[in-house]
C-alpha positions in Angstrom: 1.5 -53.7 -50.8 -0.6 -55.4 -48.2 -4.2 -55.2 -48.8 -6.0 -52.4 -46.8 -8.9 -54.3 -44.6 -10.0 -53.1 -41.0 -7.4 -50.9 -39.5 -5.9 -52.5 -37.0 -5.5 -49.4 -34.2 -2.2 -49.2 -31.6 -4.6 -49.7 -28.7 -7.6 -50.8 -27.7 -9.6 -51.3 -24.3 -10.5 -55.1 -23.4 -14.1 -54.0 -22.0 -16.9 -56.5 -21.8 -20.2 -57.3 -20.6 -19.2 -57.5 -16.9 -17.5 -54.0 -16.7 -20.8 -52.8 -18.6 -23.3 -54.2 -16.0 -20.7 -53.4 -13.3 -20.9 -49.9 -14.5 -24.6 -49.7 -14.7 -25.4 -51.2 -11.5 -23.6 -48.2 -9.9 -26.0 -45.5 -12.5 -28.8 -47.7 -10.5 -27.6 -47.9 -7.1 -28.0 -43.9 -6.5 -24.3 -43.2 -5.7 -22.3 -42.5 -8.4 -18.7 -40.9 -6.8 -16.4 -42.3 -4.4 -18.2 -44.8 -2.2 -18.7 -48.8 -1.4 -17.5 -49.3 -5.0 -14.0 -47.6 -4.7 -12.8 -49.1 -1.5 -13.8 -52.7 -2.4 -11.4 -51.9 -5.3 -8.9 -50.5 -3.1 -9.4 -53.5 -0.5 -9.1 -55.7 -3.9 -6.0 -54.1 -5.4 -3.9 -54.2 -2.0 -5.1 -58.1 -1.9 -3.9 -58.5 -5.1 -0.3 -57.3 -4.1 -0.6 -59.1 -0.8 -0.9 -56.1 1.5 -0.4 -52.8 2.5 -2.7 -49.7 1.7 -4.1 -48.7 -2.0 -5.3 -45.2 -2.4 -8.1 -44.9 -5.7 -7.0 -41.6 -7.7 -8.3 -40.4 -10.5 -5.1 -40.7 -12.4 -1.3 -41.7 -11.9 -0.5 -38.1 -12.7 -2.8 -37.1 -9.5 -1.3 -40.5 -7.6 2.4 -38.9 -8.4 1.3 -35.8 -7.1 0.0 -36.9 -4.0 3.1 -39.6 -3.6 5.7 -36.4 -3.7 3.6 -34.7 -1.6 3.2 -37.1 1.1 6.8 -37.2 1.3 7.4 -33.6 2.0 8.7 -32.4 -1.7 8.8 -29.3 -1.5 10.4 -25.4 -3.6 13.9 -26.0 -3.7 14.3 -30.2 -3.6 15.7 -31.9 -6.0 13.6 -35.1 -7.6 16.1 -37.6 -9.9 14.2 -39.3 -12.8 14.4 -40.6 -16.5 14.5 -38.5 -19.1 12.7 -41.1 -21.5 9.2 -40.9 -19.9 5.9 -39.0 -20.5 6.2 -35.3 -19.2 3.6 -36.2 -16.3 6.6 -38.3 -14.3 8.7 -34.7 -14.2 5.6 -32.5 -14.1 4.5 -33.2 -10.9 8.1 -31.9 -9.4 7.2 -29.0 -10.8 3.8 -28.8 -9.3 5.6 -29.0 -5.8 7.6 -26.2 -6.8 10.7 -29.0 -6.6 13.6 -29.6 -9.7 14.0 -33.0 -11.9 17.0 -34.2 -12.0 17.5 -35.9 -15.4 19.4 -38.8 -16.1 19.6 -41.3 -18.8 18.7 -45.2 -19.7 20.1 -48.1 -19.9 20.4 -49.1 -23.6 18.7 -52.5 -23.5 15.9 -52.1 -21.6 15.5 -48.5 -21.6 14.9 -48.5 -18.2 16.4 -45.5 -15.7 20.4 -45.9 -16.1 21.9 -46.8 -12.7 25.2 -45.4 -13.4 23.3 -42.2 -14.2 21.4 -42.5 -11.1 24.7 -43.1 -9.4 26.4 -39.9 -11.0 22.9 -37.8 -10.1 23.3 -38.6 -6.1 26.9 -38.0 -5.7 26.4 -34.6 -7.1 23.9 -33.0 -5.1 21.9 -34.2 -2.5 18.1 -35.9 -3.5 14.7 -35.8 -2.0 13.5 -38.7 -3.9 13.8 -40.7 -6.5 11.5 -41.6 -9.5 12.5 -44.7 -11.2 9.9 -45.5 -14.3 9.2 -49.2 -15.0 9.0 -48.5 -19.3 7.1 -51.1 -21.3 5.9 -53.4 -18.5 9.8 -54.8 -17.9 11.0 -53.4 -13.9 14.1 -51.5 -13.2 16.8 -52.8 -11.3 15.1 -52.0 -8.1 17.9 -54.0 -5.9 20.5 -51.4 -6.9 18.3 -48.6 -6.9 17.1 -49.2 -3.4 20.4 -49.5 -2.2 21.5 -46.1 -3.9 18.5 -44.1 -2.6 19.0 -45.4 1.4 22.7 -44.8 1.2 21.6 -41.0 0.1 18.7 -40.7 2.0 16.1 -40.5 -0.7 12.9 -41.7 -0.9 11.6 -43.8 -3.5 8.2 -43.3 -5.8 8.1 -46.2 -8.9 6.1 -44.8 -11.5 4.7 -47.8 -12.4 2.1 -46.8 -14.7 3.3 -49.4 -17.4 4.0 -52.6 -14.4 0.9 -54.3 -14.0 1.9 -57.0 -13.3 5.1 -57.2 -14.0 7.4 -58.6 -11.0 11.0 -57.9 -9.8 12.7 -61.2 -9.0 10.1 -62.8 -8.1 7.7 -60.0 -6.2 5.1 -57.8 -8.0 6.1 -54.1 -8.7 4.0 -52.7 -5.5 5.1 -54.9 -3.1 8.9 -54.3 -3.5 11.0 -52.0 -1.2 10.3 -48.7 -2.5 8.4 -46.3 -0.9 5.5 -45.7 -2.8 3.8 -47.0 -5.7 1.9 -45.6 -8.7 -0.3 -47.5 -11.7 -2.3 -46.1 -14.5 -5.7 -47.4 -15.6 -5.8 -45.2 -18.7 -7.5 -46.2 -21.9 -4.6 -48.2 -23.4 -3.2 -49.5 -19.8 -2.7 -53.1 -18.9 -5.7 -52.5 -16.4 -8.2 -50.0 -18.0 -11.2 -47.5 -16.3 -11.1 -45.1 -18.9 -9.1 -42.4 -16.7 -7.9 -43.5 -13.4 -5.1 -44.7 -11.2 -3.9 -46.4 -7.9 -0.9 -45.6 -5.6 -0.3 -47.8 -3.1 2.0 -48.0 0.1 3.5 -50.1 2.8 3.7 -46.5 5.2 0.6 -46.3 7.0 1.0 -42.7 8.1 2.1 -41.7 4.1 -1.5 -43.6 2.9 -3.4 -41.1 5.7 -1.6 -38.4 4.2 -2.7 -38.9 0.7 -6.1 -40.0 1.5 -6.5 -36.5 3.2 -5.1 -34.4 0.6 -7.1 -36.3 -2.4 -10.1 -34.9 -1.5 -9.9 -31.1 -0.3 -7.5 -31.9 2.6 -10.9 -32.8 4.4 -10.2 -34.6 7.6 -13.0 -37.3 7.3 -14.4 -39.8 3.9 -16.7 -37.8 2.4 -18.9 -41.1 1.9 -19.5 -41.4 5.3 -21.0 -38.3 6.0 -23.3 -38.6 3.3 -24.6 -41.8 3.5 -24.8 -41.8 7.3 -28.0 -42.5 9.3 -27.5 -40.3 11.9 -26.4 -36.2 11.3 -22.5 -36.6 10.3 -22.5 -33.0 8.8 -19.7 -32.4 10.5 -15.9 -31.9 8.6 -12.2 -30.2 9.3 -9.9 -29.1 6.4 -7.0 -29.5 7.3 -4.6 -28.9 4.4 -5.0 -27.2 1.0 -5.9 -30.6 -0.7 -6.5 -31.6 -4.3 -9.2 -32.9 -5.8 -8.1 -36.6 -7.2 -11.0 -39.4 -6.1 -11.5 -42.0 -8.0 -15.9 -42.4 -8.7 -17.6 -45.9 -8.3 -18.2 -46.0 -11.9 -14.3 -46.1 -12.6 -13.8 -48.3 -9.6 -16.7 -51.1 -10.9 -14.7 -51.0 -13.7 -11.8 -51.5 -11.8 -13.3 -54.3 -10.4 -14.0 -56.7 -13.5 -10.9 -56.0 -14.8 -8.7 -57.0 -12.0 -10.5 -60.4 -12.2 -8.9 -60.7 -16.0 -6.4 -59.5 -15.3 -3.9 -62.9 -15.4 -5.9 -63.8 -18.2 -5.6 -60.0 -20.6 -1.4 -60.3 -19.3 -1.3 -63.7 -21.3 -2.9 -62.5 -24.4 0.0 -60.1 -24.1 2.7 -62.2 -23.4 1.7 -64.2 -26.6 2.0 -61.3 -28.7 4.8 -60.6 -27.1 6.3 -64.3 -27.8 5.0 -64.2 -31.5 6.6 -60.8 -32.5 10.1 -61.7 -30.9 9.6 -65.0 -32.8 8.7 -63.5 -36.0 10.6 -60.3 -36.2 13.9 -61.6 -35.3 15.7 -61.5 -38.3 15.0 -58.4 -39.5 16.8 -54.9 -39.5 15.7 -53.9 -35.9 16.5 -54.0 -32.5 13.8 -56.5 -30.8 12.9 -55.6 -26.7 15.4 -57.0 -24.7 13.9 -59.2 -21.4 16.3 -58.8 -18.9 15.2 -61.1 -16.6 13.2 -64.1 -18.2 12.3 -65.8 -14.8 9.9 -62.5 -13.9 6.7 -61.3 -15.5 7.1 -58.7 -17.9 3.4 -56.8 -18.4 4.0 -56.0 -21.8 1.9 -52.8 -21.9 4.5 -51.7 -24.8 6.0 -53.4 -27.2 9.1 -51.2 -28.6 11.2 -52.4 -31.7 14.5 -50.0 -32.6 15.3 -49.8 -36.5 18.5 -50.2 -37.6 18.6 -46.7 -39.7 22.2 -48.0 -40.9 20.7 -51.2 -42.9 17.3 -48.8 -43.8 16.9 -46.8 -46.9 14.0 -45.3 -44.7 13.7 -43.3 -41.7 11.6 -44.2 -38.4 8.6 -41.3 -39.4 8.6 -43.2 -42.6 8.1 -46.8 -41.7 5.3 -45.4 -40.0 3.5 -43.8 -42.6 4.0 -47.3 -44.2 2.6 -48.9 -41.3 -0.3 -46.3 -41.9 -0.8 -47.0 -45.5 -1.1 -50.9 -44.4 -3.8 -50.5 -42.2 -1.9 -50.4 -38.9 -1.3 -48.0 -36.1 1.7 -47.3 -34.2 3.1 -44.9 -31.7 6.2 -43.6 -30.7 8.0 -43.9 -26.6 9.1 -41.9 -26.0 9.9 -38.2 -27.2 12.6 -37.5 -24.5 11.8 -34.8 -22.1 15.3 -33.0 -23.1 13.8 -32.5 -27.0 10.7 -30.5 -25.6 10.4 -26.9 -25.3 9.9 -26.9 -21.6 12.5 -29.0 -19.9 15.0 -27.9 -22.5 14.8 -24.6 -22.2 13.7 -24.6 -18.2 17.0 -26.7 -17.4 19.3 -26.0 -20.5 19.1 -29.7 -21.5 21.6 -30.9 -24.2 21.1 -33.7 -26.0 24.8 -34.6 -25.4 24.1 -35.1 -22.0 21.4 -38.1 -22.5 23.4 -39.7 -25.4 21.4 -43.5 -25.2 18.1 -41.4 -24.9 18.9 -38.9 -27.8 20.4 -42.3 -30.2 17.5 -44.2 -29.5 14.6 -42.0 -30.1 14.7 -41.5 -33.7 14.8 -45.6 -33.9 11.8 -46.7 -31.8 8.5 -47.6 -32.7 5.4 -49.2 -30.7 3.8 -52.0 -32.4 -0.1 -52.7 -31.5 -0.3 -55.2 -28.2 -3.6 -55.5 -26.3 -5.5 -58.4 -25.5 -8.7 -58.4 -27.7 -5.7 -58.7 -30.9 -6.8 -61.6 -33.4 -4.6 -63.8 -34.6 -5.2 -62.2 -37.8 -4.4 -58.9 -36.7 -1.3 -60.0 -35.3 -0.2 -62.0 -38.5 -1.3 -58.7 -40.2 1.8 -56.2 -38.1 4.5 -59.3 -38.5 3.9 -59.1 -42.2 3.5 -55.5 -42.8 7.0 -55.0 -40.6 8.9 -57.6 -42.9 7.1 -56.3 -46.0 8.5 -52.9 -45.4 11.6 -53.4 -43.5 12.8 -56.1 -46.3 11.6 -53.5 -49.2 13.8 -51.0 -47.9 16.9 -52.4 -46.9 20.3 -52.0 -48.0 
C-alpha cells in the first residue's frame, strides 16, 4: 500500500491574501450587501466575456431560476435537459411549476446527446432548452442552437462547470444562446464561497431578472440607501425572489477573476499530466472533443473498465480513501433518484449511456493549489489499485 501522509481532499478553494484583504476592506467600508462591490464585479465579468449584461446572484441555482423566469416558463411548459446533472439544473423547472424533459448524453463527452435533444423536440413542443456544459468541456452549441430556433425554444447553458471554457473559439457566455449561468461555489473554477453570475446579450431579459432578484422591487436597493438626498421611495412590482449577491462575495469575486487564466492553467496541467499518466490503464480517460478550445477542467472524470476489474467503482474508492485521497462521483443520474423517477416514471432503459456510465465514473482531485506531489500521489494510487486488481 501507499503510505498514508496528508490527505489529499477532492477540492479545495485557491483563496489568498488578496481575496482576504478584499474581503475585509468591505467589513471596513460600512456596507456589507449588494453595493459598489457587486457591480464592479458585474461590470468586470461582462468585460471579461466582451459584453453584454452580468447579473450577481447568490447562486447558479437562484441564476437558473431567474433565467427561466425571465423567459416566461411557466405551469404546464415543457423544459428539455440532461439527465446526467445535479438535481438543481431540473429543479428549477419545477419551481416554475414547468416539466423536464429528459434526455440522454453523448458517450464521450457526456455532454447533452443531440440526437436525444433532436428526438425530445419533435415530440412535443419546448419552452426552452437547458444544455449543461459537464466537466468544463462545451456542448455542441452549433447544433443545439440550430435545433432550439427551428422549434422556437429558448436557450439557458447551465454553465456552472465552463469557466472558461470556449466553443470554437468564443467563451461559453458570449455564444448564441440566450442566457448564461456560472457557479462560484466552493469547489468551482471561480470561487466566492456560495454565489453565481448569469449573464445576457437581451437587455430587456437582464431588467427582468435584476427586478425579480431582489423582491421584484422596481429600483437598486443601493441607491436608495446610500443616497444623499431622501430616495425612500420604491414600487414592487412582481413577487420577486431574494437572490443578490453581497460585496463580500463580490470582493471575492473580484481577486479571483484576476487569477483566473492563471488557476485554469494549473488545471490544464493536471489535466495534461493525468491523461499522460493514466493512459494505459483499465479506464476510460475524458475525451477532449475539440483540442483547439479551452476546456476549464473543473472535473476530471475517468470511467473503469468493470470488465478488466476484479473491483467495483464504490470499491476503488474506498481504496482511494484508504490511500489518503478523496474522490467524488458525477453524476448520480436524475432518473436513479426518488423524485424524478417516481414524478416522471423514469426508466433506466430510456437513458441507456447515462445508466452504463454511472456505475463506471469517478472524479479525481483537480484544483489549482495541487502540488506536484499530490498529483504524483493520485497517478500512483490509481495504477497501484487499478493494476492490483485487474484481470
Amino acid at each position: 500500500m501507499l503510505d498514508r501522509t496528508d490527505f489529499i481532499p477532492f477540492a479545495a478553494p485557491s483563496i489568498g491574501e488578496e481575496e482576504v484583504a478584499a474581503a475585509t476592506a468591505v467589513m471596513r467600508s460600512g456596507w456589507l450587501t449588494t453595493g459598489p462591490k457587486a457591480r464592479e464585479f458585474e461590470a468586470a465579468f461582462a468585460a471579461y466575456l466582451g459584453g453584454g449584461e452580468a447579473i450577481a446572484v447568490n447562486s447558479a441555482t437562484a441564476g437558473l431560476h431567474l433565467g427561466l423566469e425571465s423567459l416566461g416558463v411557466g405551469p404546464g411548459d415543457a423544459v428539455v435537459t440532461t439527465v446526467y446533472t445535479f438535481t438543481a439544473t431540473a429543479e428549477v423547472i419545477r419551481y416554475l411549476g414547468a416539466d423536464p424533459v429528459f434526455v440522454d448524453i453523448d458517450p464521450d463527452t457526456l455532454n447533452i446527446s443531440v440526437q436525444g435533444l433532436r428526438d425530445a423536440l419533435s415530440r412535443r413542443r419546448v419552452k426552452a432548452i437547458i444544455p449543461v456544459h459537464f466537466g468544463g468541456q462545451a456542448c455542441e452549441m452549433d447544433e443545439i442552437v440550430e435545433l432550439a430556433r427551428s422549434h422556437g425554444a429558448a436557450i439557458m447553458s447551465d454553465a456552472a462547470h465552463a469557466l472558461p471554457t470556449t466553443y470554437r473559439g468564443r467563451l461559453v457566455g458570449a455564444l448564441d444562446d440566450d442566457i448564461s449561468v456560472f457557479s462560484f461555489y466552493a469547489n468551482k473554477t471561480l470561487c466566492t464561497g456560495e454565489g453565481g453570475m448569469v449573464v445576457t446579450r437581451n437587455k430587456a431579459l437582464a431588467e427582468r431578472m435584476r427586478i425579480m432578484r431582489l423582491h421584484g422591487i422596481s429600483r437598486d436597493v443601493f441607491d436608495r440607501f446610500r443616497s444623499t438626498k431622501p430616495a425612500w421611495y420604491y414600487e414592487v412590482v412582481a413577487p420577486g425572489f431574494k437572490y443578490n449577491m453581497g460585496d463580500i462575495a463580490a470582493a471575492i469575486g473580484i481577486e479571483q477573476l484576476r487569477k483566473l487564466e492563471d488557476m485554469r492553467r494549473a488545471r490544464q496541467s493536471i489535466a495534461e499530466r493525468y491523461l499522460a499518466a493514466l493512459r494505459a490503464l483499465p479506464l476510460k480517460l475524458p475525451i477532449v472533443a475539440r483540442t483547439d478550445d479551452l476546456h476549464a477542467w473543473h472535473l476530471f472524470v475517468i470511467q473503469l473498465d468493470l470488465d478488466r476489474l476484479r473491483i467495483d467503482r464504490d470499491r476503488f474508492i474506498e481504496s482511494m480513501s484508504a490511500a489518503g485521497i478523496g474522490t467524488s462521483v458525477h453524476y448520480i443520474p436524475l432518473h436513479l433518484h426518488p423524485y424524478w423517477r417516481d414524478t416522471y416514471a423514469l426508466r433506466a432503459e430510456q437513458f441507456p449511456v447515462a445508466s452504463a456510465v454511472y456505475p463506471r465514473v469517478v472524479s479525481l482531485p483537480i484544483y489549482p493549489g495541487m502540488s506536484d506531489v499530490a498529483v504524483g500521489r493520485v497517478i500512483d494510487a490509481v495504477r497501484q489499485i487499478l493494476l492490483d486488481a485487474s484481470r
